[in-house]
N, C-alpha and C positions, 0 to 999 in steps of 0.2 A: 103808831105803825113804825115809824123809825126806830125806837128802842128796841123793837123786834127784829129787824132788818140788820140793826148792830149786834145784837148778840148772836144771831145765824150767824154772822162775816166770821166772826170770832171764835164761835164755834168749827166754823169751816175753817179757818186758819188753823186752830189748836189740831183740827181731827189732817191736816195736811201736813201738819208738821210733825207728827206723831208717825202717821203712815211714812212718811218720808224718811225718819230716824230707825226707823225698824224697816225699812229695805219693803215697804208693802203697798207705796203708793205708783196707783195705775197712770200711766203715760198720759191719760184722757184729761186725771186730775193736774197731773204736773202743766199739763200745754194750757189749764184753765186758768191755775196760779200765774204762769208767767205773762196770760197775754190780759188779763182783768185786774190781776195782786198789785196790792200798792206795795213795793219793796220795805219801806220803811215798818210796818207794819209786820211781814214776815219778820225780817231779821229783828225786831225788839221782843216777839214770840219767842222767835227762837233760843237768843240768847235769856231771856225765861225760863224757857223748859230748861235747856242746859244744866245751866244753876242751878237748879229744882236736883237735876239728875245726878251732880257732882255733890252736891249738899247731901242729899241722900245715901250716895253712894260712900261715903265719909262719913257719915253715922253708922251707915250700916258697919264698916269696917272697924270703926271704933267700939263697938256694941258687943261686936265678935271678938275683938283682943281684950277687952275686960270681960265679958265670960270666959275665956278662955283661962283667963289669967296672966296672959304674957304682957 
């Protein structure tokens, strides 16, 4: 049951942090985060996804200047 209980947090973490980076999360979720969230655990997601989205974001752009040819 705790293996379970860990990957709901984490899943609730990812899906908070996501809503959050896209301007989509409700006030109800945010006041849940900050009065129950272990910070430490936010901000190491965070800076995850990030990286995830810069990393990608820099492929993608590289992908497009070699098709392109420039």
């Amino acid at each position: 049951m705790q293996d379970k209980n860990t990957r709901s947090s984490f899943l609730g973490i990812f899906k908070s942090i996501f809503t959050a980076l896209i301007g989509l999360q409700s006030s109800r979720m945010h006041e849940r985060n900050v009065t129950q969230g272990q910070p430490t655990l936010y901000i190491f997601t965070s800076i995850v996804v990030l990286a995830f989205i810069i990393v990608a974001l820099v492929g993608l752009v590289q992908l497009i200047l070699r098709l392109t040819g420039a």
